[in-house]
C-alpha positions in Angstrom: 15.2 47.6 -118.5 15.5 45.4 -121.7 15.1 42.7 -120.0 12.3 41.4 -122.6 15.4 41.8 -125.6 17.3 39.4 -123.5 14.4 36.7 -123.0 13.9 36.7 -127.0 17.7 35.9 -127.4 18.6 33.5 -124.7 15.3 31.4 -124.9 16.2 30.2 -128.8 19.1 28.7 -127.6 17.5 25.4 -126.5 14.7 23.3 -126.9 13.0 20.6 -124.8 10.0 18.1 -126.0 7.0 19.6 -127.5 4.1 17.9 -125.9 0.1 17.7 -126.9 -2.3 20.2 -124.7 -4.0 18.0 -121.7 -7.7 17.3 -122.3 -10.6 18.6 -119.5 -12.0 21.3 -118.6 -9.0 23.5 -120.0 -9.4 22.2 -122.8 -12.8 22.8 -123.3 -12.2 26.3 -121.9 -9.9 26.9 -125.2 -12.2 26.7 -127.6 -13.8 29.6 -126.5 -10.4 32.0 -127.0 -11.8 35.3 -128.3 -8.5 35.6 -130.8 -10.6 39.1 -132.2 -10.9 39.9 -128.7 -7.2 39.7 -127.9 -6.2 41.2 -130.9 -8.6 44.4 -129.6 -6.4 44.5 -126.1 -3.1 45.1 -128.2 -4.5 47.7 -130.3 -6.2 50.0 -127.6 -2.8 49.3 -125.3 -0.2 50.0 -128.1 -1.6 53.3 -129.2 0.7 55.4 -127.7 4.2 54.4 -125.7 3.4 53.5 -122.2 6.5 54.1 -120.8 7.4 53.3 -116.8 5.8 56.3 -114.5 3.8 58.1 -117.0 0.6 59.4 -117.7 0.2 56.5 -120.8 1.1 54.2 -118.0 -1.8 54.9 -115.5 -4.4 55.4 -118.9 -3.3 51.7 -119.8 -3.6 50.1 -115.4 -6.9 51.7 -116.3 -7.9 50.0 -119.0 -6.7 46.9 -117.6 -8.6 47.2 -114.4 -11.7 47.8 -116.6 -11.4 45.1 -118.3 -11.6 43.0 -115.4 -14.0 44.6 -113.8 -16.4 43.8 -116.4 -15.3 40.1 -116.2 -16.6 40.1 -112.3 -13.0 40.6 -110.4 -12.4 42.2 -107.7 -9.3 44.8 -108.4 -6.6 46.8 -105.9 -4.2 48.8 -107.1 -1.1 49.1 -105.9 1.4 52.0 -105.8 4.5 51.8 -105.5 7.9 54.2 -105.2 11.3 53.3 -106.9 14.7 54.9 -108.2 16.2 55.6 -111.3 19.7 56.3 -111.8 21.1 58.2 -114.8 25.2 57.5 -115.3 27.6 60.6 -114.5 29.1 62.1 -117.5 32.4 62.3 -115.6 33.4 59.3 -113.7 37.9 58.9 -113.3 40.1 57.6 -111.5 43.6 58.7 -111.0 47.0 57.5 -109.1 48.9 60.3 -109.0 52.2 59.0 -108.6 51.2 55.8 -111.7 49.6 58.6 -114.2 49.9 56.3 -117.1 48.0 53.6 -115.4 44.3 53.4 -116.9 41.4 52.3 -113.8 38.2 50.4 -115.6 36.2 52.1 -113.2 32.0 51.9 -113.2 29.7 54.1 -111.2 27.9 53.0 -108.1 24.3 53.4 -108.8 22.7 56.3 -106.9 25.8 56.9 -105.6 26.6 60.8 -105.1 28.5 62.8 -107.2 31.6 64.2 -105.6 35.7 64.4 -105.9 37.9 63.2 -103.8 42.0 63.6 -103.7 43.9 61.7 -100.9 46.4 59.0 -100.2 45.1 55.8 -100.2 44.1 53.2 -97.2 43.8 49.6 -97.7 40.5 49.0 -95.1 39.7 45.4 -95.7 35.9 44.9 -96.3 34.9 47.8 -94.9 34.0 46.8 -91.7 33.5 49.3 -88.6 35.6 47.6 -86.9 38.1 47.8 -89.6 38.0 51.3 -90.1 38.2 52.2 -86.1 42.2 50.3 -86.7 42.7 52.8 -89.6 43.3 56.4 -89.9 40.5 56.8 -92.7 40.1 60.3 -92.1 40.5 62.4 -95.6 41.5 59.3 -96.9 40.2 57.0 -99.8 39.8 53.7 -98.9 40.3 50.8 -100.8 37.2 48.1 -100.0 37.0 44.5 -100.8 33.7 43.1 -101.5 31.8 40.6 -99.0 30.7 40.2 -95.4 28.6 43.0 -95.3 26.2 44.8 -97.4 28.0 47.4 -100.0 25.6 49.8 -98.9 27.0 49.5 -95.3 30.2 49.5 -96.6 29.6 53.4 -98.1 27.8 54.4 -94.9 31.1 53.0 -92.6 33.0 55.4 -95.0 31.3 58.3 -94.7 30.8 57.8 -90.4 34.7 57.5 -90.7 34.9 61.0 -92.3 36.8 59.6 -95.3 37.0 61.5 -98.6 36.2 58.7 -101.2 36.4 54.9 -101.5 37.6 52.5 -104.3 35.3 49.4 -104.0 36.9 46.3 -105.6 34.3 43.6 -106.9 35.1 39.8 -106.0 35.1 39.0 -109.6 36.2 40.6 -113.1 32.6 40.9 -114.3 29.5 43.8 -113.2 28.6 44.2 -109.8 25.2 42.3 -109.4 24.3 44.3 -106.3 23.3 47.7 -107.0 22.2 50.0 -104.2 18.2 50.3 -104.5 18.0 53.6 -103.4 20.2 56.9 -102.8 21.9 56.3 -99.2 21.8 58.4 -96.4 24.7 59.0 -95.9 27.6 58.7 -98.2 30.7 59.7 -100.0 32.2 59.8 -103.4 32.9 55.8 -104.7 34.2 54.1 -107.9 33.9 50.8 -108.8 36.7 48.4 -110.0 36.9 44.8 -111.3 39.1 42.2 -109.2 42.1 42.1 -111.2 42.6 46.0 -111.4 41.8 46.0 -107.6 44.1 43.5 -106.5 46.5 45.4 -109.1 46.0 48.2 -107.3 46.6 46.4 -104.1 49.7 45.5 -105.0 51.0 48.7 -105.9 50.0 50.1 -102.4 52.0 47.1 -100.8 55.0 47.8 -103.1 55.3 51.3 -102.7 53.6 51.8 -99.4 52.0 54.8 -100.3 49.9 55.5 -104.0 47.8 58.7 -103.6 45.0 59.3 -106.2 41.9 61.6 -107.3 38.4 60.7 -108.1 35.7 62.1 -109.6 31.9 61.1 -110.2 30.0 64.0 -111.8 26.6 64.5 -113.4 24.9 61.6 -112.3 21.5 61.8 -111.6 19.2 59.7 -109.1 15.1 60.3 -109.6 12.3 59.0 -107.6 9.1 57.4 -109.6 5.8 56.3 -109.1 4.3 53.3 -111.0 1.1 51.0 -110.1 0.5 47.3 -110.0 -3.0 46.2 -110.5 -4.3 42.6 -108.7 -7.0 40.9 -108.7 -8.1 36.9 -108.1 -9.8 34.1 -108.9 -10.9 32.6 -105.8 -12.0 29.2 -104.6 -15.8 29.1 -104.1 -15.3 25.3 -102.4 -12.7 23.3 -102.1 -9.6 24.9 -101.3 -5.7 23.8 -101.5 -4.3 27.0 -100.4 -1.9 27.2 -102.7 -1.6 30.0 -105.3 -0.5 30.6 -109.0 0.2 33.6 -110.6 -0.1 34.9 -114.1 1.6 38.2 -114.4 2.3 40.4 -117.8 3.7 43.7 -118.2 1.3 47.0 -119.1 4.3 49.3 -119.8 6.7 49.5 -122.4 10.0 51.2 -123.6 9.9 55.2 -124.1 9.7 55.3 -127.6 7.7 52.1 -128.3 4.1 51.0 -128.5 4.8 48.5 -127.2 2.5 45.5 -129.0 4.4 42.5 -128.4 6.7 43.6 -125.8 4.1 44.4 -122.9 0.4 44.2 -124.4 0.8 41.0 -126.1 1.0 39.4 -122.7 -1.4 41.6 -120.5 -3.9 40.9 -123.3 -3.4 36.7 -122.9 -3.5 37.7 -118.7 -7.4 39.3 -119.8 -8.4 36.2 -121.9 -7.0 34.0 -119.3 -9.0 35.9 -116.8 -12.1 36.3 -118.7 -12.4 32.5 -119.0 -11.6 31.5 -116.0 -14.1 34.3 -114.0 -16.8 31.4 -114.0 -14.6 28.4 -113.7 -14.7 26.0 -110.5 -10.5 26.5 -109.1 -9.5 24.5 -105.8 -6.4 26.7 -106.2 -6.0 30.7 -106.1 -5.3 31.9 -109.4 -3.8 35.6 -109.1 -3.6 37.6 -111.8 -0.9 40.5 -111.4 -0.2 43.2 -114.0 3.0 44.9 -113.4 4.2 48.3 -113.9 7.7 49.6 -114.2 8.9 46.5 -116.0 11.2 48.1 -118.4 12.8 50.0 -115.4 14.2 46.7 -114.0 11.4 44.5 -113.2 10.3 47.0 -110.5 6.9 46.1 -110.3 7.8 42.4 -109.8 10.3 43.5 -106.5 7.5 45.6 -105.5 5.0 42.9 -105.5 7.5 40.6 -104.0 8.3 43.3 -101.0 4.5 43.5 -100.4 4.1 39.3 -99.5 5.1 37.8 -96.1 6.9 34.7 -96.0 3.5 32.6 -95.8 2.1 33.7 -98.7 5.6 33.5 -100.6 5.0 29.9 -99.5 1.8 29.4 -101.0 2.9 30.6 -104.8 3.6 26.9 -106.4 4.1 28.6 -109.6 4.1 31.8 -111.8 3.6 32.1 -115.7 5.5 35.9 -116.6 3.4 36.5 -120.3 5.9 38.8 -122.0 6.3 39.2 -126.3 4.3 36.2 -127.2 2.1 37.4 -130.0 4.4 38.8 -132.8 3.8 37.1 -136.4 7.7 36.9 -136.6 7.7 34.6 -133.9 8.8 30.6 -133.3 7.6 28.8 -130.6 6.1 29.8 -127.3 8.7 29.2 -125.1 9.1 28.5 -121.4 12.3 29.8 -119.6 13.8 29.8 -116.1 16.1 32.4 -114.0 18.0 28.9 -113.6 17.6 27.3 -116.6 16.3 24.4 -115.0 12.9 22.9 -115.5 10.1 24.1 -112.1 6.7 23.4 -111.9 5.5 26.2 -114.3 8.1 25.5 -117.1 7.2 21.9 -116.6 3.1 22.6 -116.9 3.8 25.4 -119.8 5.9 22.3 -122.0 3.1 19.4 -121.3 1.0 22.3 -122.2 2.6 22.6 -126.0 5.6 24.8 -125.5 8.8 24.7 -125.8 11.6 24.5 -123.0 14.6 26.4 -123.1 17.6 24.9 -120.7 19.0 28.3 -121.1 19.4 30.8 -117.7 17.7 33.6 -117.9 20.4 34.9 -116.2 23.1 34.6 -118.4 21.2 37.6 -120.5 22.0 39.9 -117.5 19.6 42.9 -116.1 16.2 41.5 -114.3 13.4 39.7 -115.6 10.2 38.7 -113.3 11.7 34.9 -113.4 14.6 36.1 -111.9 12.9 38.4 -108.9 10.1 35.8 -108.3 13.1 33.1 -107.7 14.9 35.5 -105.6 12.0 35.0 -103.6 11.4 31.3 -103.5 8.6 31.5 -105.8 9.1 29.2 -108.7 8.4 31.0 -112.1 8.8 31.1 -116.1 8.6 33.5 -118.5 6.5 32.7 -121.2 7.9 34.4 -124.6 7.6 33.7 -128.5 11.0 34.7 -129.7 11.4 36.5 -132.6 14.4 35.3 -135.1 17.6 37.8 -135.1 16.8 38.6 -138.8 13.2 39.7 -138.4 14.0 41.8 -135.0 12.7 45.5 -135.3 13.7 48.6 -133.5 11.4 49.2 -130.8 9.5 51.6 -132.6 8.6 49.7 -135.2 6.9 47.3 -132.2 3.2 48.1 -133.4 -0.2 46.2 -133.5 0.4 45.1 -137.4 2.8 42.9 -136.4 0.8 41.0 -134.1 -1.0 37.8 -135.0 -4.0 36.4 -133.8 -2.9 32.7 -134.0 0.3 33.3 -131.4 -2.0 35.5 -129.0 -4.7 32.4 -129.5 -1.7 29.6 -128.8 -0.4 31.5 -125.7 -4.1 31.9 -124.2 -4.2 28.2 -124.6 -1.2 27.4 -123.3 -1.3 29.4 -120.3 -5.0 27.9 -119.4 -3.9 24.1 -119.9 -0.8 25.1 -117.3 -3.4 26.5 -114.9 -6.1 24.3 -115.5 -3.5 21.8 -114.2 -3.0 23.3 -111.0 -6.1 25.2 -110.2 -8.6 22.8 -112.1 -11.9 22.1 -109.4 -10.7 18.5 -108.3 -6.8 18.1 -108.6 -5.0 17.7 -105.6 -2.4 20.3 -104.0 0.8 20.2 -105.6 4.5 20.0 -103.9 5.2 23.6 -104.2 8.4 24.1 -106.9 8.7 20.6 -107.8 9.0 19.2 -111.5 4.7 18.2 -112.8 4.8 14.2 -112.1 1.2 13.6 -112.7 0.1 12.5 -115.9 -2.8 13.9 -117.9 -6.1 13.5 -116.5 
């Protein structure tokens, strides 16, 4: 959800070169950045919060969609459903016959709330076929991560009419693969680390029998509704059939406006579509803004979901506009889910920004980088980061704060990077592959 926080950290840890825009028609296309005109996006978007699944949400798709409607685009809107979990207030574990023993335990998210008292049953990963060699009836079974899906895992539980299960992660850090959506069927479940698992392993070999109580209470699963909005830049002639993206958020955090984190980018994805409406483009240049960003990237997995394999294919590269126009800012900065340099990180740095060598996922929690590469689809999020001494509480993330120059700089950069793939006569590139070409 604060995914954006993350970027602004992680993406001032390293630097790559700094290289001149590329002359052409992108360049010629940047002198006619309306910086007045971005400025004007921000300050209708950041009136009020716009946070994910809300009424301030839809007002601001609109507003986007007008937008580029007036520029000549074709839009669709797309809906989409997701979950939300809230944490229990109450989540223990207990051994019973080891009370001074303390469990690290973490909630599974959407689990169900629930308690559960038993002995407990070593059952392996989990498997069916594991639990038919068990008695897991009114037991709580003790699950190791691995070979099947942890959802399938709870579901094997609760078809084997145990009371609760202890899943033990494969490592010492957070699970990395929460359950999407509530499950169908289910039973109470804790989470614990490797070491306190195989700890607890132990015990139950030692002793051959530890019994214990669980409890998960007061947590909460909602359903929401948020909207992408798409629309494209088509070729009128000569067609590579590739595709690039450029994506920005139009939410924000509850309590924020939201300026620079959220409609700083969606207003450099309007400029960027505005000039390119009349442009000549061999290559499909999509432009996707996503809702539900500061819920976990949803919009981007929704977007994702909604493209076959095919068109996965075709993506060569996405540019993820996110907190690029604050005053406070350094340098525009491309980063990766892997840290290593792709197509658009590679366009984005010829283009004059900088490259951070960072992961983006060594910040934790999603980012569209990460969900795009997930996919196959080689992205990088483009951010200005703001220096740890001039951060601001997210209320404090208004339109005064913005500048005109780093909106301006991040139009320009995103339409060089384009330009380069989408520009009327360039040839196809090799999707995900590091820009080789030289200027033209």
């Amino acid at each position: 959800m604060r995914a954006f926080c993350r970027w602004t950290l992680v993406a001032m840890l390293a630097v790559s070169l700094n290289l001149p825009l590329p002359a052409g028609a992108a360049a010629g296309l940047q002198d006619q950045i309306d910086a007045d005109g971005l400025y004007g996006h921000v300050e209708r978007l950041s009136r009020l919060p716009r946070a994910a699944a809300t009424e301030s949400e839809f007002a601001a798709i609109v507003y986007v969609e007008e937008q580029l409607r007036l520029y000549g685009y074709e839009t669709r809107l797309q809906p989409f459903a997701y979950y939300v979990y809230r944490q229990p207030t109450q989540l223990s574990l207990r051994t019973v016959d080891w009370p001074e023993r303390r469990w690290n335990v973490t909630a599974l998210t959407h689990g169900p709330n629930g308690r559960a008292a038993g002995e407990i049953v070593d059952a392996g990963r989990g498997t069916a076929a594991e639990l038919s060699r068990i008695q897991a009836e009114g037991k709580i079974l003790l699950i190791r991560r691995g070979e099947i899906p942890l959802g399938e895992k709870v579901r094997n539980a609760a078809a084997a009419k145990a009371a609760g299960a202890i899943l033990v992660n494969d490592a010492d850090g957070a699970w990395s693969e929460p359950l999407e959506e509530p499950l169908d069927m289910a039973v109470p479940v804790v989470l614990l680390p490797r070491t306190e698992g195989e700890l607890l392993r132990q015990r139950l070999l030692e002793k051959g029998k530890v019994s214990a109580e669980l409890n998960v209470s007061g947590g909460v699963t909602s359903r929401r509704t948020s909207y992408n909005l798409i629309a494209a830049r088509k070729p009128d002639g000569a067609n590579t059939g590739q595709t690039v993206l450029v994506t920005a958020r139009h939410d924000s955090l509850p309590a924020s406006p939201g300026a620079n984190e959220g409609a700083s980018g969606v207003a450099v994805l309007l400029e960027t579509a505005r000039l390119l409406a009349d442009q000549e483009v061999d290559t499909e240049v999509r432009f996707v803004s996503l809702g539900a960003a500061f819920d976990g990237a949803q919009g981007a997995a929704a977007y994702v979901r909604s493209l076959s394999e095919a068109e996965k294919q075709q993506i060569v590269a996405a540019f993820c506009l996110n907190g690029v126009g604050s005053a406070d800012a350094g340098e525009l900065t491309a980063v990766t889910a892997d840290g290593q340099r792709n197509l658009p990180a590679d366009l984005a740095a010829r283009a004059g920004a900088v490259f951070s060598g960072t992961r983006l996922s060594e910040a934790g929690g999603e980012g569209e980088p990460i969900v795009f590469a997930r996919a196959g689809i080689p992205a990088a999020a483009l951010v200005a980061p703001v220096p740890a001494d001039k951060q601001r509480e997210h209320p404090q993330d208004t339109v005064d704060r913005i500048s005109r120059e780093r909106l301006s700089r991040a139009a320009q950069v995103v339409l060089a990077a384009v330009g380069e793939i989408a520009g009327g006569q360039t040839p196809a590139y090799p999707a995900g592959r590091p820009a080789a070409r030289s200027g033209r």
